[in-house]
Every structure is written in structure tokens, then in C-alpha cells.
C-alpha positions, 0 to 999 in steps of 0.5 A: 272583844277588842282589846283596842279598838281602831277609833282609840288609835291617835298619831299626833306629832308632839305632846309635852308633857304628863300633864298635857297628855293626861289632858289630852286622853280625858278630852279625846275618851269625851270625844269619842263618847266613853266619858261625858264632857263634864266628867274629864277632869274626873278623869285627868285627877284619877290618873294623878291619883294614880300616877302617885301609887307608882309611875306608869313609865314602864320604860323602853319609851313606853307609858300605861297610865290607867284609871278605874272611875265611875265616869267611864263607860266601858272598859276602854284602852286608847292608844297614843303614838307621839313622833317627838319624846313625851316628857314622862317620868318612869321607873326607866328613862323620862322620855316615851313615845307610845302611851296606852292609856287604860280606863274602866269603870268600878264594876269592871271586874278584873277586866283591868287587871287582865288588860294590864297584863296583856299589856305588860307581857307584851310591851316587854317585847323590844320587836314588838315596840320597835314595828308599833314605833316604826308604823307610819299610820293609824292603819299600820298601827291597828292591824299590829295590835288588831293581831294581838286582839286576836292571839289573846282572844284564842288564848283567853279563850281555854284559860286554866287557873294555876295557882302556886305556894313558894318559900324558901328557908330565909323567905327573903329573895327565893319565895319572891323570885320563883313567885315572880317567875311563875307568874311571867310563865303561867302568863306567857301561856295564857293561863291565870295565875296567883301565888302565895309567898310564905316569905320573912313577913309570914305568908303573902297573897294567900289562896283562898278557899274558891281559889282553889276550888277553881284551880286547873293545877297547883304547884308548891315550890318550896323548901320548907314546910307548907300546909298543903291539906286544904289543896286535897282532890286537886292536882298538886306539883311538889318542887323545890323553890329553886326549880320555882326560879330554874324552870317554872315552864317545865313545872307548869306542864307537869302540874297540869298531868299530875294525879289528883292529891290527897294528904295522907296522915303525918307519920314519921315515915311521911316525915322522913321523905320531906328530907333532912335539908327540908326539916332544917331549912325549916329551922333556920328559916324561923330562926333567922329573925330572931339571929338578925334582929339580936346579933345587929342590937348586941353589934349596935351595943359595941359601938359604945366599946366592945365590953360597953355592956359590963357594968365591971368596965371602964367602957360601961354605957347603960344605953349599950347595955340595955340594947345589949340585953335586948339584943341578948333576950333574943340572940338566946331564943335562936337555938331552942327556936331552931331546935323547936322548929326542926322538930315541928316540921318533922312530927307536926304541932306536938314536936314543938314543945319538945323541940323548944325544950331541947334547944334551950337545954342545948343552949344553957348546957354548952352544946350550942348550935350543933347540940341545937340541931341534934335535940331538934331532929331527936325530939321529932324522931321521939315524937313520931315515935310515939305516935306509932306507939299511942295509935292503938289507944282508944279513941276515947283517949285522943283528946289527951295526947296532944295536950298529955301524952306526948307533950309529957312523955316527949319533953322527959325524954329529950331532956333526959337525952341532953342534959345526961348525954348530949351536953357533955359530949357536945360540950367538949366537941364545940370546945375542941372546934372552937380552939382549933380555928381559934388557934389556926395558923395564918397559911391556915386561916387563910385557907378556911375563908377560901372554903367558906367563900367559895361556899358561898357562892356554890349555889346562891343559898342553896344547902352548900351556901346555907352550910356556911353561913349556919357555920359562921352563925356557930362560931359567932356565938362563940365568939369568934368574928372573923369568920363571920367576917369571911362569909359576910364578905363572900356572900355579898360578892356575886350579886353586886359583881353580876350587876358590874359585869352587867353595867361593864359588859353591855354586849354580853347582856340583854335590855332586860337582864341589864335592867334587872341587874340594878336592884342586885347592888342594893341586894348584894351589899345588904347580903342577899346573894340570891339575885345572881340566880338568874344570871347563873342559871342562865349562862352556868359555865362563865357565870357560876366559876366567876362566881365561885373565883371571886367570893373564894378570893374574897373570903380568903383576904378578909380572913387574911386582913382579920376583918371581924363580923359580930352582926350576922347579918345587914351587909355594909349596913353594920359596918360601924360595928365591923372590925377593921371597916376600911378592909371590910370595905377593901375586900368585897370591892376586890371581889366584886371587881374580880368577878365582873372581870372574870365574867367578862372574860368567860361569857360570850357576846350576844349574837 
């Protein structure tokens, strides 16, 4: 079937307006008989409602409206080509030329949606655009888009099903990025496509049981743990999520040859190849909200005075202090949450209850953060360890391990293990570590936030990135700001620097990477590195060192400045709780700067 159809093609020489083109696409649908004559006010109020969702503007002087009503007939596409500018409010520009207007009836099926993405896939083709603008008749114009009828029909018509899993270990940006790349690849191929984001707000999209029942090919790109039962007998790709952003092309292909999957029973030698970085990504990443959410409340609490929550002092405010202790409730529940869930991802449901109770005897004997992240891999270990132990019991007995057995047994011997050896130790390690930055030198000082600024923009939230920040998160329970300060900074320099040389450097970018790269100011300045991905994937030598310079550089004037953090995380959005705002501010705009300049130094025009 046509996707458009050559008496759906209209030239005229100038339309006004939305308003008067939505008029004149319900009249023209009547005309050619898709719709009757008292049903296009139907029609033109279904585009507006529509239109309200989100603009249908898709830029480069290009407009989908569509509509899904039961006064259509049949899945219908008109194309409208205007010699003079529509006035067409868009998410890029308000002005169009070309207008495909998509229309079909409620019992379509996903007929709608597979316009809209053949559509969409090939509208951001500027080449493309440019000879469907350069067409001097209806002719010309049909036999362009007569062409990718045809490339679609012989596309569609193997179609495989490729459905994916991603998360990452904060579930903030990676999940989304390597969803929305796999999703333009697999399209790109002709291949239908769903993923499943497991993000912060838990999981998104989920694959449900005929899905994959019908699915060519699953690809799992993830860094933390991901149910994958339910994908047994059918092709399964395991790769990290930033493979998922890299190369989703390349991970396609090999999902497609991958052997039949079938989940084996968890053990720990099956918990051991999932990785160490795995197991803690998966504690940081259940962790995180509670350290955002806390640490910004007990910052909040600040603004009032910095001992506003002590009842004992001049500065007492009882609003602080119950924000504090709400912020306090859960700022407490990070390291037996990061312990619990280290110690789930490496032995299943019965490592968690050890693990919780691993992490709070952590966090109320004094070995903090590192002890955390010692009781919760101990806790995983011992579990699986009894689960080798308990698997000759009798069947009769299996009901009481989960609830008995190894909750009982476990939880007596990782306690144990902290309260009588672990804490002591830790104890005084988290002292002598804490005294040392403390009592750095400035020379000293300076060069620690170098390190951990150039950490983090090594690898955009990788494990080098996540060290720092996991650092930083350590030293803020301990009450030391600055290199909070540093990392904060640091991390928000790559992204909005990115989007300056973007804006600064026109020639070295194209249309789509310049368009993409607003959204990294708003990403960069709330903390969020990860939109420099791309770019650095893309042209590694001058963006990665530009990167590296810049947020090192940053990392260095903050600790040189003293800027103190005591949020551990929200960008420029914490800084009436910043200490010293005016160089919190001074130091990423140096950044941010310097490594646009850098970037324009090192990368190339475009040919």
C-alpha cells in the first residue's frame, strides 16, 4: 500500500497560518472523498486537540500534524508543499514549507504509528528535504516520495521484532540515551522496536509477555541487575548501557546470531561474572535517591544557619530543624540501602536482608561509606555461600530457607563480622582518610580537586566518573563540602561546554548535533554529564581531552576558592545552600568556557 498517495499531493503558493491550514487539509480530505462534508470540523478540532499533546513542528521548515477519528475513512497521508512560509509554531522555528498531514481511523491498528516513524526517520534527512523543496511540480514531488513507498514496502516487508532492556546505575540519562538509540538504529533497518527503560522512576515501557513471545531478538544493555527470566528460549544479547549509546548498530546485528537463552539458577559463581562494577552500580543506583532527596533537604535546612537545626543554638529555627530531620531520616537510609542492594544483586532476594542489616551496623558503628561497601559484597558472599551449603537439604525443607534458613544464619554472620572486626577497623581508616584531606595543604588541596575533576569527565559516568562522585558522597557524610564542591563543579562542566562549542562553532557540528546540544545546558547545569556522550563518542580525540582539560581545571579553582557543597546533588539549582555561590558560579563558567574554547581548538570543520 502507498504510503502517499499522488492525488494526496497539493502545491499552492501560500497558506497563513495553523489555523488555515488545518482548514484547508479537512476541506481538501472531503474533496477527495476520505472524509464527508459535514465531518471537517471534526477533523480540524482533532488536529487542535492534537496539536495541544505537543507541537507537530518537527523543524527543518517541516510539519506532521495528525489525527486518529472516526470520521476518516482510511489511513490516509496528504501532502502539502506551500511556495511562501506557513506561520507554524514547532519545537525548532515557526515557519514550514512541507506539511504531511496524517489522518486515520480509530480501528487503524498501529497503521499510525508506523507512518509516523517512517515519516519521522525520513524527514530528518536535510537531502532529503532539500529535493522534496526543490520539486517544481505534484509530479516531481510524487515520484520522490513514490521511491520511499517502494524502499519501505520492500523494507516492512521481512520485518523482525527487536525488543531491548537499558539501565543504568543512576537511571537518569544512559537508560534514556541508549533507549533512544536503539530505537533510531533498529528503525533505520526497518525493524520494529520497543525498549524498556529500567530508569530512577522505576521501570518504563515494559515488554509484555506476547512481546516477547514474538520477538526476533532481545538486547539487555544494562549495568545493573535486570530480570532477564522471562526472555528464556529466545535470542538475548547482553551489553553494557554504554554500548547501548556507542554502537546499538553493531549490537543489533549480533543479537540477531546470538544462540537461544536460558537463565541458569543463580549461584555465586553466576554472581561473580556479573562484575564488581555491576554489583555496585547496583547499589549506588537505589541509593541515589534517597542521597539526592536528603542531602538537598538537610542543605535546605542550612539556609536558616548552618547549626539552624541544634536546638542548643542562637541560629535554632524549628522549620529547619524538622526539614533537617526529614532530610536526616533519609540521608541515614543510604548506606544500609547501598549495602542491602549490593548484596541483592549478587545473591538474589535472600542477600538483602543481610545486606540492610550490614549497612546499618556500618552506618551506626562508624565505618561509614567504605564499611557499607565492604558488609554489602560480605553479606552477598555469605549468602551464596550458604546456598551451596543448604543444597543437599531435603526438598521437604526448601520453603524454610528463604524465610528461615539463611535470613537467620546470614544476618548473625555479617553482623557478627562488623560489629566485632569490621567497625574498628573501618573506624579508624574513615578517621585517618578524613584528617588527611581535611588537614591537606593548599598546593595539596588544589591538586586532589584536579584529580577528581578530571574523573569526572574521563568517562561521562562511567566506573572512573562514578569512583569520584561515590568519593565525594563519602567525605560529604563526613562532613567535608569542598570536595563536594569540586566534583559538583567538575561534573557540570562537559555538558554545557559541549553545548557552547556547539553554538560558538557552527562548522564543526552538524544541524542535528547543534539541535541536540540545547537540551545539554539544561542537563549540564542540573548535573548531569552524560549529554556529552555523543559528542565524544563521536569525535573522541578533540572532544574527550577538551573534556578532561576543562573539568580538571574546574575541579582545581573550586578547591582553590573553597567552594563548599553540602547537597550532593541539583547543580546550580542548590546554590543558596552553596558556600561561597559567587565562585561556585565563577568556576564552572571558566570551565565551561575553556573547554568550548579547547574543543574549538582541536576538532575539525565539517567537510
Amino acid at each position: 500500500m502507498e504510503m502517499i498517495r499522488k492525488e494526496n499531493i497539493c502545491m499552492v503558493e501560500s497558506i497563513k497560518d495553523k489555523k488555515e491550514l488545518f482548514h484547508f487539509l479537512a476541506e481538501f480530505m472531503a474533496k477527495q472523498g476520505q472524509i464527508e462534508n459535514d465531518e471537517i470540523e471534526k477533523i480540524e478540532n482533532g488536529l487542535w486537540k492534537r496539536e495541544e499533546l505537543s507541537l507537530t513542528g518537527v523543524g527543518n521548515g517541516v510539519a506532521i500534524p495528525h489525527v486518529q477519528n472516526e470520521a476518516v475513512k482510511n489511513p490516509t497521508v496528504v501532502c502539502v508543499k506551500s511556495e511562501k512560509p506557513i506561520f507554524y509554531e514547532g519545537l525548532e522555528g515557526n515557519e514550514v514549507h512541507l506539511v504531511f498531514m496524517i489522518a486515520v481511523p480509530p480501528n487503524a491498528g498501529d497503521q499510525h504509528l508506523k507512518y509516523l516513524a517512517t515519516l519521522s526517520r525520513k524527514l530528518t534527512d536535510e537531502n532529503f528535504v532539500a529535493s522534496l523543496r526543490n520539486s517544481k511540480n505534484e509530479d516531481e514531488l510524487y515520484q520522490i516520495l513514490k521511491n520511499l513507498n517502494e524502499k519501505e514496502e520492500k523494507t516492512m516487508s521481512g520485518t523482525k521484532k527487536i525488543l531491548a532492556v537499558t539501565a543504568c546505575p543512576t537511571g537518569i540519562a544512559h537508560t534514556y540515551m541508549a533507549a533512544e538509540n536503539i530505537e533510531k538504529a533498529a528503525i533505520a533497518k526497518g525493524y520494529e522496536v520497543k525498549v524498556e527503560t529500567n530508569g530512577s522512576s522505576g521501570a518504563e515501557n515494559i515488554l509484555t509477555e506476547e512481546e516477547i513471545k514474538q520477538a526476533d531478538a532481545i538486547i539487555i544493555a544494562a549495568d545493573t541487575k535486570v530480570k532477564t527470566a522471562r526472555f528464556n528460549g529466545k535470542r538475548v544479547l547482553f551489553a553494557s548501557v554504554t554500548q547501548g549509546i556507542k554502537e546499538p548498530d553493531v549490537l543489533i546485528d549480533k543479537a540477531l546470531k546470538e544462540p537461544a537463552y536460558h537463565e541458569k539458577e543463580e549461584t555465586q559463581e553466576t554472581g561473580a561474572k556479573r562484575g564488581i562494577y555491576s554489583h555496585l552500580m547496583s547499589g549506588v543506583s537505589n541509593m541515589l535517591p534517597l542521597v539526592v532527596g536528603g542531602g538537598i533537604l538537610i542543605a535546605i535546612s542550612f539556609m536558616w544557619g548552618i547549626n539552624s537545626a541544634s536546638a542548643d543554638s542562637d541560629q535554632f529555627n524549628q522549620i529547619a530543624a524538622w526539614i533537617n530531620q526529614v532530610g536526616g531520616a533519609s540521608f541515614g537510609l543510604m548506606l544500609p540501602i547501598l549495602a542491602g542492594y549490593i548484596s541483592y544483586s549478587i545473591a538474589d532476594r535472600p542477600g538483602l536482608a543481610p545486606g540492610l542489616v550490614g549497612g546499618m551496623l556500618a552506618y551506626n558503628g562508624g565505618s561509614g561509606f567504605l564499611g557499607a561497601l565492604v558488609a554489602g559484597f560480605l553479606a552477598g558472599a555469605v549468602v551464596n555461600g550458604l546456598k551451596k551449603l543448604f543444597k543437599g537439604l531435603p526438598k521437604s525443607l526448601d520453603g524454610l530457607k528463604p524465610v528461615l534458613l539463611y535470613p537467620l544464619i546470614s544476618i548473625f554472620i555479617v553482623g557478627m563480622i562488623i560489629v566485632v572486626a569490621l567497625n574498628p577497623i573501618m573506624s579508624e581508616v574513615n578517621v585517618i582518610i578524613t584528617n588527611f584531606l581535611n588537614h591537606l595543604g593548599g598546593a595539596n588541596r588544589i591538586l586532589l580537586g584536579l584529580v577528581l575533576g578530571m574523573m569526572m569527565a574521563a568517562d561521562l559516568g562511567g566506573p572512573i566518573n562514578k569512583a569520584a562522585y561515590a568519593f565525594s558522597l563519602a567525605m560529604l557524610e563526613a562532613g567535608n563540602y569542598q570536595i563536594m564542591g569540586a566534583v559538583m563543579t567538575s561534573g557540570m562542566v562537559p555538558a554545557v561546554g559541549v553545548a557552547l562549542a556547539t553554538s560558538l562553532y557552527k562548522k564543526k557540528f552538524t544541524q542535528e548535533e547543534r539541535n541536540a546540544a540545547k537540551a545539554n545546558y539544561i542537563m549540564g547545569l542540573s548535573f548531569i554529564c552524560e549529554g556529552a556522550i555523543p559528542y565524544a563518542a563521536a569525535d573522541p580525540k578533540a572532544i574527550i581531552p577538551s573534556l578532561i582539560i576543562g573539568s580538571g581545571i574546574t575541579g582545581a579553582l573550586s578547591m582553590f576558592f573553597k567552594v563548599g557543597c553540602p547537597a550532593p546533588h541539583g547543580g546550580v539549582f542548590v546554590l543558596p545552600v552553596v558556600q561561597n555561590a559567587v565562585m561556585f558560579l565563577a568556576v564552572i563558567a571558566i570551565g565551561v568556557v575553556l573547554t568550548a574554547l579547547l574543543i574549538g581548538v582541536l576538532k575539525k570543520d565539517l567537510e
